[in-house]
C-alpha positions as protocol buffer text, in pm:
chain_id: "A"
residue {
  index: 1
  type: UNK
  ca { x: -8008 y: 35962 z: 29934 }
}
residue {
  index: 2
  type: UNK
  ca { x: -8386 y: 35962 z: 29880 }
}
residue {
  index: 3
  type: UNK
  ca { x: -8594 y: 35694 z: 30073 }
}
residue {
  index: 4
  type: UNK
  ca { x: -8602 y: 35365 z: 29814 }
}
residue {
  index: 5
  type: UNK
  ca { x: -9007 y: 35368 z: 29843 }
}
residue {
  index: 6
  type: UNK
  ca { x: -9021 y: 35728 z: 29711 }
}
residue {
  index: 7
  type: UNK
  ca { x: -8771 y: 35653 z: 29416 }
}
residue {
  index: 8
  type: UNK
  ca { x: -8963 y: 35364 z: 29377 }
}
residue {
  index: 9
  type: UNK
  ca { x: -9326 y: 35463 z: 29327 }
}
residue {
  index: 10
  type: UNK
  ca { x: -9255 y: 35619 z: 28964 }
}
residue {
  index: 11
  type: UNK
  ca { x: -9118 y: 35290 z: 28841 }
}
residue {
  index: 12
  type: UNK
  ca { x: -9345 y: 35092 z: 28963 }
}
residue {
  index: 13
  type: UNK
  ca { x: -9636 y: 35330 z: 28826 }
}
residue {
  index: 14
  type: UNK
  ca { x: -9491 y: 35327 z: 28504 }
}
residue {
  index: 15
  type: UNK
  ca { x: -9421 y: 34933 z: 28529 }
}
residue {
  index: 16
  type: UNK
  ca { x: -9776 y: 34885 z: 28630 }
}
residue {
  index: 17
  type: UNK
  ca { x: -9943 y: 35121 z: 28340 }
}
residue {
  index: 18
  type: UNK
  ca { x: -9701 y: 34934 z: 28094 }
}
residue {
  index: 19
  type: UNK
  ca { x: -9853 y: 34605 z: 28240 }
}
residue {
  index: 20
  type: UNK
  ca { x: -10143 y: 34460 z: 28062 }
}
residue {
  index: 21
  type: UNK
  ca { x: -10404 y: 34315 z: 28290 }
}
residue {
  index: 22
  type: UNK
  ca { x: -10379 y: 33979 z: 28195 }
}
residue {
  index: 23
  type: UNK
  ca { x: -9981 y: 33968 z: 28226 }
}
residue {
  index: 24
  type: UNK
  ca { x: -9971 y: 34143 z: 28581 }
}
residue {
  index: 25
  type: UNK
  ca { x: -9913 y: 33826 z: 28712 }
}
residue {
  index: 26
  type: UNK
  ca { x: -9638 y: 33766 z: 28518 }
}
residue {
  index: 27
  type: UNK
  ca { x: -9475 y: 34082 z: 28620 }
}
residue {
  index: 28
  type: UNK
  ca { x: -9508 y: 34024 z: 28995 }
}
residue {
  index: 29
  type: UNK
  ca { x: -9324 y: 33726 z: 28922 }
}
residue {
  index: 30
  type: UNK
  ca { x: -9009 y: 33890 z: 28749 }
}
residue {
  index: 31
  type: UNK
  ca { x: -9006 y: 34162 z: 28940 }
}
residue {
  index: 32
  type: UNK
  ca { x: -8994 y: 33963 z: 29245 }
}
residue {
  index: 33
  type: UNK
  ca { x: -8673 y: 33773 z: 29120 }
}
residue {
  index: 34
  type: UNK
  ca { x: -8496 y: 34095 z: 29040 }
}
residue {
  index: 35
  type: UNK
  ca { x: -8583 y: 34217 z: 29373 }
}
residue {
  index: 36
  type: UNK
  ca { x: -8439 y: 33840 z: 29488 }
}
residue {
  index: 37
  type: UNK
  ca { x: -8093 y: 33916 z: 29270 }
}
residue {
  index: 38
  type: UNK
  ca { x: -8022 y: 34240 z: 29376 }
}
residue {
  index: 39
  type: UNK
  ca { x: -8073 y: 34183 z: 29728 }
}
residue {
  index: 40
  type: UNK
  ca { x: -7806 y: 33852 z: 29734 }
}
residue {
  index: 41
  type: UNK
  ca { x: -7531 y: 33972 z: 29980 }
}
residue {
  index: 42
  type: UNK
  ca { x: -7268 y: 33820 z: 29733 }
}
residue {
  index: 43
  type: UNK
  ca { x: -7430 y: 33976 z: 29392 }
}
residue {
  index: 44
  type: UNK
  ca { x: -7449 y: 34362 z: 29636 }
}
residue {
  index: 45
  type: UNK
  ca { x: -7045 y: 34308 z: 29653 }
}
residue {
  index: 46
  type: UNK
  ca { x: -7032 y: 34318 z: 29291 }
}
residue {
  index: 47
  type: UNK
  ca { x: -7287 y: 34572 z: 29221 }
}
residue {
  index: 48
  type: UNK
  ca { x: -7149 y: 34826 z: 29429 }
}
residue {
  index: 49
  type: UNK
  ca { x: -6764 y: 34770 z: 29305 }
}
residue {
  index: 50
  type: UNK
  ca { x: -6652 y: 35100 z: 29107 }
}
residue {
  index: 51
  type: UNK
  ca { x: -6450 y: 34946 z: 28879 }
}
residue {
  index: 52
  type: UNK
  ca { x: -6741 y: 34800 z: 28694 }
}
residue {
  index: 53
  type: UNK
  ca { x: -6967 y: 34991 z: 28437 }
}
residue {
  index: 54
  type: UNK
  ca { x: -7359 y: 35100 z: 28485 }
}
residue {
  index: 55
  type: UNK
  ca { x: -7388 y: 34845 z: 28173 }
}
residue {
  index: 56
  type: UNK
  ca { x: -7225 y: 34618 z: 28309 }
}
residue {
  index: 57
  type: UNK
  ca { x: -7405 y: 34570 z: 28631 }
}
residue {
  index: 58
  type: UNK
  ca { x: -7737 y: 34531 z: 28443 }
}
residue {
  index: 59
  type: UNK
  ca { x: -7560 y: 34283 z: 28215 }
}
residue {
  index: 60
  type: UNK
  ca { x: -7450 y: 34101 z: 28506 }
}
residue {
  index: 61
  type: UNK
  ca { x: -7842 y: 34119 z: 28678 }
}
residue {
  index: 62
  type: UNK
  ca { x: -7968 y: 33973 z: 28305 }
}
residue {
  index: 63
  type: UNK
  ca { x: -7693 y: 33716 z: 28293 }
}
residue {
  index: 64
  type: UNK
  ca { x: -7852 y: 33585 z: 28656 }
}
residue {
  index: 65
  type: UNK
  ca { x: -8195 y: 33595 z: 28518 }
}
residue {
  index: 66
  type: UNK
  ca { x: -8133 y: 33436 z: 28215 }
}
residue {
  index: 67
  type: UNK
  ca { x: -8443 y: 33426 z: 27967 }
}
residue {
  index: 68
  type: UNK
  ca { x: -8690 y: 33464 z: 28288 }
}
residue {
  index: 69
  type: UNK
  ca { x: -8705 y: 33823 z: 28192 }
}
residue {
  index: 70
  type: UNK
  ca { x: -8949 y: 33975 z: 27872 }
}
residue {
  index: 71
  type: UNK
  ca { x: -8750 y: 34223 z: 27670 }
}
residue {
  index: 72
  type: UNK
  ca { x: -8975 y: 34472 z: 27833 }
}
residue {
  index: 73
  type: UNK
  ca { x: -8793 y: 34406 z: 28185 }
}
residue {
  index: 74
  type: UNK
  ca { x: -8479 y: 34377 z: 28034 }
}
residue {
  index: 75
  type: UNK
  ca { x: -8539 y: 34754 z: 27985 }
}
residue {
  index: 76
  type: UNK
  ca { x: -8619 y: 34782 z: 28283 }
}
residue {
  index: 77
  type: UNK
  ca { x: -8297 y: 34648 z: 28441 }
}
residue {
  index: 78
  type: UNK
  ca { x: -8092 y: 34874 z: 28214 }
}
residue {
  index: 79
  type: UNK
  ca { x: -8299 y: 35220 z: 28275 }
}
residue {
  index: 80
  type: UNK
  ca { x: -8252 y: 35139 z: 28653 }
}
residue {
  index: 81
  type: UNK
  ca { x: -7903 y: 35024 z: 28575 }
}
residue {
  index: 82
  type: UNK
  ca { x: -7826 y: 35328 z: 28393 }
}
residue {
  index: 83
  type: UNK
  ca { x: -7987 y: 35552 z: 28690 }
}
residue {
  index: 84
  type: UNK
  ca { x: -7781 y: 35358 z: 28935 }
}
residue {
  index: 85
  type: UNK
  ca { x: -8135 y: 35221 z: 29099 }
}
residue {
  index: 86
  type: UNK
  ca { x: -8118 y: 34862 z: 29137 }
}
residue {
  index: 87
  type: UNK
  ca { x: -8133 y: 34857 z: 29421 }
}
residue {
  index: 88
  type: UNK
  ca { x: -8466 y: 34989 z: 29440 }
}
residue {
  index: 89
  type: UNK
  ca { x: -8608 y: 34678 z: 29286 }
}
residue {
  index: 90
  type: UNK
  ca { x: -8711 y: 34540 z: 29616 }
}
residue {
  index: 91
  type: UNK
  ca { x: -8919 y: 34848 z: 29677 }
}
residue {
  index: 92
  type: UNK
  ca { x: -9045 y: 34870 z: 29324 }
}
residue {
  index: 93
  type: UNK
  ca { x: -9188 y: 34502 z: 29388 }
}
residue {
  index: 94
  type: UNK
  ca { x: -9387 y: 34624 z: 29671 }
}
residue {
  index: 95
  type: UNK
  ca { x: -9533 y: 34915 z: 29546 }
}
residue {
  index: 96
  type: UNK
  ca { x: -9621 y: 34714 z: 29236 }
}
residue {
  index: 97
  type: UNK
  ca { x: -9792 y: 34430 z: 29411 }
}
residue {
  index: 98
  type: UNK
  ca { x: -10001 y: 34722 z: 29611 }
}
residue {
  index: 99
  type: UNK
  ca { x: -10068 y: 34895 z: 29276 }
}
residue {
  index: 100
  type: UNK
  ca { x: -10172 y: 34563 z: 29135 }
}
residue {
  index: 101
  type: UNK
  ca { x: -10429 y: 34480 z: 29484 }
}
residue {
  index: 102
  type: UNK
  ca { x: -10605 y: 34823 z: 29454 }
}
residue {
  index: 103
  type: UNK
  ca { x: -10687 y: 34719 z: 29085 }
}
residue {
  index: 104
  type: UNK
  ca { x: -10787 y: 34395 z: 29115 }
}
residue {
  index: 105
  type: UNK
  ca { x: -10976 y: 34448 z: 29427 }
}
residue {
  index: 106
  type: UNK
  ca { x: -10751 y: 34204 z: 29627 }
}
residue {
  index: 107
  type: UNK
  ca { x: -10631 y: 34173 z: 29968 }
}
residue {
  index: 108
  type: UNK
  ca { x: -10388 y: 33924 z: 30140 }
}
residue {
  index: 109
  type: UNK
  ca { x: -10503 y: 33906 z: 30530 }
}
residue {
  index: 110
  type: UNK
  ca { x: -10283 y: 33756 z: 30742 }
}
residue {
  index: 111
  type: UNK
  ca { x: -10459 y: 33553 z: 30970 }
}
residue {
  index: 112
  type: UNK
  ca { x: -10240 y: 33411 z: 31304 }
}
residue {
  index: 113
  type: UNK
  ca { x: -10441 y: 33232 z: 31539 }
}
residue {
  index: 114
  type: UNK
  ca { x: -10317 y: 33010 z: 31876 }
}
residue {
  index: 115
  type: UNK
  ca { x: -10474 y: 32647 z: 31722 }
}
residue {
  index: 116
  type: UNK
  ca { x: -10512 y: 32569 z: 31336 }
}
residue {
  index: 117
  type: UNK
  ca { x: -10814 y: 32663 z: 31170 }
}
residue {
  index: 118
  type: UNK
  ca { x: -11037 y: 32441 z: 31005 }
}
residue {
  index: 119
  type: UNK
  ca { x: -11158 y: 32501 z: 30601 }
}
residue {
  index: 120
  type: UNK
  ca { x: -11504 y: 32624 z: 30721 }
}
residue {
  index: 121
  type: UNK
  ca { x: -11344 y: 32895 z: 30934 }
}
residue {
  index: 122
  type: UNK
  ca { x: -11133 y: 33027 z: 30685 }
}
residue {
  index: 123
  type: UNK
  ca { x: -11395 y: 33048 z: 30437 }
}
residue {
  index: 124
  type: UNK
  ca { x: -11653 y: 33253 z: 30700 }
}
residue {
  index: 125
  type: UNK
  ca { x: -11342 y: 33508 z: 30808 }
}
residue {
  index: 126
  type: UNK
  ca { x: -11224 y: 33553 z: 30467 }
}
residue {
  index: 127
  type: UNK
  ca { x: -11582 y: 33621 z: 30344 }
}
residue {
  index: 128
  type: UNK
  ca { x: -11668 y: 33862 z: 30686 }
}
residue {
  index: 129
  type: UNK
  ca { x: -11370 y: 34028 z: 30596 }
}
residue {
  index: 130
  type: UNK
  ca { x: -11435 y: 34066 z: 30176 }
}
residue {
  index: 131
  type: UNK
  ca { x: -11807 y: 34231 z: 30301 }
}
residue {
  index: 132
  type: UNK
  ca { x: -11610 y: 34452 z: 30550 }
}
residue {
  index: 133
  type: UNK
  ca { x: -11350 y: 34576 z: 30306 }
}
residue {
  index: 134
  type: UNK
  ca { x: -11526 y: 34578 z: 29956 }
}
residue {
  index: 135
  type: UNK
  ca { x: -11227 y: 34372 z: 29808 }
}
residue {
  index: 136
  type: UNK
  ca { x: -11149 y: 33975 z: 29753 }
}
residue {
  index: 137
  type: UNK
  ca { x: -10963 y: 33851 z: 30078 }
}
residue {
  index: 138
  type: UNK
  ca { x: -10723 y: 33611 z: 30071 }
}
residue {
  index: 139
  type: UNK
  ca { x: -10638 y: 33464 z: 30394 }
}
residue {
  index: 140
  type: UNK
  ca { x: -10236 y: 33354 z: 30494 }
}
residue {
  index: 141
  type: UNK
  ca { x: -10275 y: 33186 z: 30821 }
}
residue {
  index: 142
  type: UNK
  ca { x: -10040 y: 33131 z: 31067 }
}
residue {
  index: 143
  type: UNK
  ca { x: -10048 y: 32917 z: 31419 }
}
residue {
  index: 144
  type: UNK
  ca { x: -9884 y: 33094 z: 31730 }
}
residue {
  index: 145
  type: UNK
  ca { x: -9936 y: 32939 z: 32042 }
}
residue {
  index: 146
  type: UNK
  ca { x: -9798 y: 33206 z: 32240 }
}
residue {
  index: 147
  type: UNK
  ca { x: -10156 y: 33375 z: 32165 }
}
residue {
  index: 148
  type: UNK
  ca { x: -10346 y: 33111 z: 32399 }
}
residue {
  index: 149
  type: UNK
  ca { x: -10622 y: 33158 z: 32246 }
}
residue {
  index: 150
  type: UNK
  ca { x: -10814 y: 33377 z: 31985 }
}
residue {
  index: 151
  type: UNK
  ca { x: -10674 y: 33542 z: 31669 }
}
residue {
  index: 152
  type: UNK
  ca { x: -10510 y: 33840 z: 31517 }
}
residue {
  index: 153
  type: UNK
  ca { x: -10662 y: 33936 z: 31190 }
}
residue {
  index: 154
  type: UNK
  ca { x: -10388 y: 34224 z: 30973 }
}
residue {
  index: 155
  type: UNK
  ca { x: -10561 y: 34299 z: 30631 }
}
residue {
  index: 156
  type: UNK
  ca { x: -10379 y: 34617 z: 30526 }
}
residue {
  index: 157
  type: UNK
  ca { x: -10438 y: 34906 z: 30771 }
}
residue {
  index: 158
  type: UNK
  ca { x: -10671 y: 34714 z: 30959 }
}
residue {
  index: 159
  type: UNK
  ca { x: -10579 y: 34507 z: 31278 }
}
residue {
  index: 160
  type: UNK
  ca { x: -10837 y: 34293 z: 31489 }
}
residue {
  index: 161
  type: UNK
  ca { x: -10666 y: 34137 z: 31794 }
}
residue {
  index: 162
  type: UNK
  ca { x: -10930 y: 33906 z: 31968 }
}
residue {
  index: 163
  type: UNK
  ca { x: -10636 y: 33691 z: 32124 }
}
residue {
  index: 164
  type: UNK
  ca { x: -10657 y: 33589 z: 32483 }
}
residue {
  index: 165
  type: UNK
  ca { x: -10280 y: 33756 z: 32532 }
}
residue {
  index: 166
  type: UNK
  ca { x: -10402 y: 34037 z: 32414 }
}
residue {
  index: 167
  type: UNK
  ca { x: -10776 y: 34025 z: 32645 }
}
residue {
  index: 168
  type: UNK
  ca { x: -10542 y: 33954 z: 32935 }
}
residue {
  index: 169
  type: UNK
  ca { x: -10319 y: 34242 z: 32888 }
}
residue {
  index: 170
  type: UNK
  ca { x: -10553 y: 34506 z: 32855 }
}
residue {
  index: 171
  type: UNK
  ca { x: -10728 y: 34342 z: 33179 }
}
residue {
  index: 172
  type: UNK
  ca { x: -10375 y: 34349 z: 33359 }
}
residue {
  index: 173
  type: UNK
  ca { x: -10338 y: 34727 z: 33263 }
}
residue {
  index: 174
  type: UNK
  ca { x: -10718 y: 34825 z: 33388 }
}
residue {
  index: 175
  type: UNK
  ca { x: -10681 y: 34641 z: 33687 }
}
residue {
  index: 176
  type: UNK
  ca { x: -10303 y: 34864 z: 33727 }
}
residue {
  index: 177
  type: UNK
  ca { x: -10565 y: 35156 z: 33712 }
}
């Protein structure tokens, strides 16, 4: 079978272009609670039982999301249905919410760091990182003390590891030298 992210990308292309830009939002929601449904380990037992009908797996899918859906994703749950792809929903999410970032200029940085970091801090990283990249950054910080010291910044493709684990490991392997 084809990797999920390359059946994916279509859908979420044509999900995205059927998006309006003011209800994007709204479909990173839904599609995030199909990709929740169709990943349940007890719902995946049903879903992949013969017995039971393309139609009626996406009735069963709309039945769990009850009116949470627009009639537009409804559709979208049967096409998939029909072209036995649910489970590609989780995928489909992804490449949406990229799709969606490149458009609205966003980024979500993940920010882990070995004490918390105040208000002030935030804002001067996430605004050294928006000049850097061109694009709105928001930050998702994280405390690991196993660090010591320092942060690791992950905003996309980019990586900046200024932790003291990190300083001391590259030290231990030029002093192996």
């Amino acid at each position: 079978m084809a990797d999920l992210t390359t059946i994916a990308r279509p859908y979420a292309r044509a999900i995205f272009d059927l998006a309006r830009p003011d209800d994007r939002a709204g479909w990173s929601e839904m599609l995030a609670l199909l990709a929740a449904v169709v990943t349940d380990a007890k719902l995946c037992e049903v879903l992949v039982d013969p017995a039971l009908s393309r139609s009626q797996k996406a009735e069963i899918v709309l039945d769990i999301c009850g009116d949470r859906l627009s009639a537009e994703a409804s559709n979208v749950v049967r096409l998939l249905a029909d072209n036995k792809r649910l489970e590609a929903f989780p995928e489909i999410a992804e490449v949406y919410e990229t799709l969606r970032a490149e458009a609205e200029k966003t980024l979500v940085a993940d920010l882990i760091s070995a004490f918390e970091i105040s208000k002030q801090q935030r804002k001067q990283i996430a605004t050294a990182l928006s000049n850097r990249l061109k694009r709105k950054v928001e930050l998702n910080c994280q405390v690991d003390e196993s660090l010591l010291g320092g942060t690791i910044i992950r905003a996309g493709d980019l990586v900046i590891d200024g932790s003291a684990r990190s300083h001391l490991n590259r030290l231990a392997v030029n002093l192996r030298l």
